[in-house]
N, C-alpha and C positions, 0 to 999 in steps of 0.2 A: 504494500500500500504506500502509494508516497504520502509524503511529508509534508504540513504547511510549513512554512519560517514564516515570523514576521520582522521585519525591520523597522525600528525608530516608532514602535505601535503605540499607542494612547487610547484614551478612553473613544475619541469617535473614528479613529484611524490610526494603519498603517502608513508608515513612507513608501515602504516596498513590501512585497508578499511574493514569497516564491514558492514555486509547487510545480513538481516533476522536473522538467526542464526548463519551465518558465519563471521569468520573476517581471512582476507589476508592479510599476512605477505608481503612486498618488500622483494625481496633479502640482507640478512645482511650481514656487510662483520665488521672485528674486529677495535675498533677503538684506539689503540693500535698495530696495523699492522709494520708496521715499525722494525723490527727486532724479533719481536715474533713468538715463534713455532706455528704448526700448531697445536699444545695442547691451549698453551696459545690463539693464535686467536678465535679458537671453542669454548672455555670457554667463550673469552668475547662477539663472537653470540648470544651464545645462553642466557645470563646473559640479554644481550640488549632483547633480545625474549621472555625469563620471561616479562622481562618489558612492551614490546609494547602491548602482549597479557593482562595483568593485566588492562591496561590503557583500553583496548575494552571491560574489564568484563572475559576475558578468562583465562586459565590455560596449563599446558603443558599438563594436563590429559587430556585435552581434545582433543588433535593432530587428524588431519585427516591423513594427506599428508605431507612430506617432501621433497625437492628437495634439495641435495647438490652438490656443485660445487668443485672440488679440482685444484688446479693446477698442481699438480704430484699425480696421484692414488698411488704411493710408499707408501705416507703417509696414507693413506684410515685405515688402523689399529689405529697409534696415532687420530685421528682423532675419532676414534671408539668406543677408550677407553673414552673419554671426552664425548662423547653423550650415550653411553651405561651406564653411570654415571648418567647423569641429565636426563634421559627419564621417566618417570612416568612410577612405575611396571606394565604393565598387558595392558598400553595403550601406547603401540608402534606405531607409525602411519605407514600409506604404506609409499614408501619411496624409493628414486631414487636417486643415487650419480652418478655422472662421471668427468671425466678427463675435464676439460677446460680453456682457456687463460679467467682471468677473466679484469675488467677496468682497474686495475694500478696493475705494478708487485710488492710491496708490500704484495699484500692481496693473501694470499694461498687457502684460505676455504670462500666459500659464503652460509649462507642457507637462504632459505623459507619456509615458513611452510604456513599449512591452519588450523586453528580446528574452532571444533564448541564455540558458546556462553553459 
Protein backbone atom coordinates (compact mmCIF):
# COMPACT_ATOMS: atom_id res chain seq x y z
CA UNK A 1 0.00 0.00 0.00
CA UNK A 2 1.78 3.40 -0.42
CA UNK A 3 2.22 5.92 1.80
CA UNK A 4 0.93 9.48 2.37
CA UNK A 5 3.94 12.00 3.55
CA UNK A 6 2.88 15.22 4.26
CA UNK A 7 5.05 18.25 4.14
CA UNK A 8 5.01 21.71 6.20
CA UNK A 9 1.20 20.37 7.08
CA UNK A 10 -1.01 22.46 9.47
CA UNK A 11 -4.28 22.52 10.74
CA UNK A 12 -6.15 23.48 7.07
CA UNK A 13 -3.18 22.23 4.83
CA UNK A 14 -0.32 20.79 3.57
CA UNK A 15 2.63 22.44 1.45
CA UNK A 16 3.36 19.39 -0.37
CA UNK A 17 1.62 15.76 -0.12
CA UNK A 18 3.24 12.98 -1.64
CA UNK A 19 1.95 9.57 -2.40
CA UNK A 20 3.39 6.68 -4.72
CA UNK A 21 5.36 8.57 -7.15
CA UNK A 22 3.67 11.80 -6.98
CA UNK A 23 4.14 14.66 -4.76
CA UNK A 24 1.47 17.84 -4.79
CA UNK A 25 2.49 21.15 -4.50
CA UNK A 26 -0.25 23.78 -2.33
CA UNK A 27 -0.62 26.62 -4.13
CA UNK A 28 2.58 29.00 -3.49
CA UNK A 29 2.15 32.57 -3.27
CA UNK A 30 5.71 34.91 -2.76
CA UNK A 31 6.75 35.56 0.79
CA UNK A 32 8.15 38.74 0.17
CA UNK A 33 4.61 39.97 -1.40
CA UNK A 34 4.25 43.06 -0.18
CA UNK A 35 5.44 45.42 -2.79
CA UNK A 36 7.32 43.06 -5.10
CA UNK A 37 6.88 42.68 -8.82
CA UNK A 38 5.26 40.09 -10.27
CA UNK A 39 9.01 39.01 -11.41
CA UNK A 40 10.24 39.28 -8.03
CA UNK A 41 7.10 37.36 -6.53
CA UNK A 42 7.48 34.32 -9.21
CA UNK A 43 11.09 34.03 -8.58
CA UNK A 44 10.50 33.61 -4.80
CA UNK A 45 7.47 30.65 -5.83
CA UNK A 46 9.17 29.10 -7.60
CA UNK A 47 12.73 29.22 -5.27
CA UNK A 48 10.16 28.05 -2.34
CA UNK A 49 9.19 25.15 -5.02
CA UNK A 50 12.66 24.00 -5.69
CA UNK A 51 12.49 23.62 -2.02
CA UNK A 52 9.32 21.84 -1.12
CA UNK A 53 9.92 19.47 -4.06
CA UNK A 54 13.65 18.70 -2.98
CA UNK A 55 12.33 18.08 0.62
CA UNK A 56 9.65 15.13 -1.00
CA UNK A 57 13.00 13.79 -3.20
CA UNK A 58 11.65 15.78 -6.36
CA UNK A 59 13.01 18.11 -8.87
CA UNK A 60 11.74 20.65 -11.32
CA UNK A 61 12.72 18.11 -14.07
CA UNK A 62 10.49 16.20 -13.06
CA UNK A 63 7.01 18.66 -13.50
CA UNK A 64 3.95 17.11 -14.52
CA UNK A 65 1.38 19.98 -14.23
CA UNK A 66 1.37 23.51 -13.44
CA UNK A 67 -1.52 25.75 -12.50
CA UNK A 68 -0.87 29.55 -12.34
CA UNK A 69 -2.99 32.15 -10.96
CA UNK A 70 -2.31 35.93 -11.81
CA UNK A 71 -4.16 38.66 -10.66
CA UNK A 72 -3.84 40.91 -13.87
CA UNK A 73 -3.19 38.48 -17.03
CA UNK A 74 -1.39 42.03 -18.25
CA UNK A 75 1.58 40.65 -16.54
CA UNK A 76 1.31 36.98 -17.95
CA UNK A 77 4.65 37.92 -20.08
CA UNK A 78 6.88 39.26 -16.95
CA UNK A 79 5.64 36.50 -15.34
CA UNK A 80 6.87 34.31 -18.35
CA UNK A 81 10.06 35.48 -18.51
CA UNK A 82 10.91 34.25 -14.71
CA UNK A 83 9.43 30.79 -15.32
CA UNK A 84 10.78 30.24 -18.91
CA UNK A 85 14.15 30.97 -16.96
CA UNK A 86 13.86 28.23 -14.19
CA UNK A 87 11.86 25.40 -16.04
CA UNK A 88 14.18 22.44 -16.75
CA UNK A 89 15.19 22.32 -20.63
CA UNK A 90 13.08 19.71 -22.41
CA UNK A 91 10.62 19.16 -19.29
CA UNK A 92 8.11 21.61 -19.46
CA UNK A 93 5.18 20.43 -17.73
CA UNK A 94 1.29 20.82 -19.09
CA UNK A 95 0.24 23.98 -17.62
CA UNK A 96 -2.66 26.23 -17.01
CA UNK A 97 -2.41 30.01 -16.18
CA UNK A 98 -5.44 32.52 -15.63
CA UNK A 99 -6.78 35.72 -14.40
CA UNK A 100 -7.91 35.45 -10.69
CA UNK A 101 -8.63 37.54 -7.31
CA UNK A 102 -6.30 35.48 -5.25
CA UNK A 103 -6.46 35.45 -0.78
CA UNK A 104 -4.81 38.88 0.00
CA UNK A 105 -4.37 41.79 -2.51
CA UNK A 106 -0.64 41.68 -1.90
CA UNK A 107 0.12 38.48 -3.75
CA UNK A 108 -0.16 38.91 -7.77
CA UNK A 109 1.19 35.39 -8.82
CA UNK A 110 0.18 31.94 -7.15
CA UNK A 111 1.57 28.41 -8.58
CA UNK A 112 1.02 24.73 -8.08
CA UNK A 113 2.68 22.28 -9.42
CA UNK A 114 2.46 18.31 -9.55
CA UNK A 115 5.78 16.17 -10.60
CA UNK A 116 6.77 12.81 -10.24
CA UNK A 117 9.38 11.37 -7.42
Amino acid sequence: MNQITRFGAGPRMSQAVAYGNLVFLAGQVALRAPGASIAEQTADILAKTDELLAEAGSDKSKLISASIWLTDIATFNEMNAVWDAWVAPGNAPARACVESKLAAPQFTVEIAVIAGI
